[in-house]
Residue, then its C-alpha position, 0 to 999 in steps of 0.5 A: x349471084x352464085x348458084x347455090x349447091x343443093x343438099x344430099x339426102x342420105x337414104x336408108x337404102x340404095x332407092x329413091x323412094x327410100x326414106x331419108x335419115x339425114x341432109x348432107x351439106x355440099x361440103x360434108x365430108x363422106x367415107x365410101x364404104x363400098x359402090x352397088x349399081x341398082x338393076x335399073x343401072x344407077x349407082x348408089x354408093x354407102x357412106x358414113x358422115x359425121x353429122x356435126x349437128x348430132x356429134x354422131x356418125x351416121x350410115x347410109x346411101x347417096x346417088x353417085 
């Protein structure tokens, strides 16, 4: 058995307890629409992915 890839939360702000606003597939294609790095040193970049489910494009963060 392989292992499986994980899903990617899409976050409504550049934290870890911000909310989710969608699960990305390990697949889904993302836009970097710029890179921040977080006073505590993570990196965090904002993307917008087409969600196929919705047919609409979505904003939001993800952990690099």
């Amino acid at each position: 058995m392989g292992a499986t890839a994980a899903v990617l939360p899409l976050k409504a702000a550049p934290e870890r307890r911000a909310p989710s606003l969608a699960q990305l597939p390990p697949d889904q294609p993302l836009r970097v629409l710029r890179s921040w790095h977080s006073p505590a040193g993570e990196r965090w970049l904002q993307v917008e992915a087409k969600l196929p489910a919705a047919a609409e494009t979505r904003r939001g963060w993800v952990a690099a």
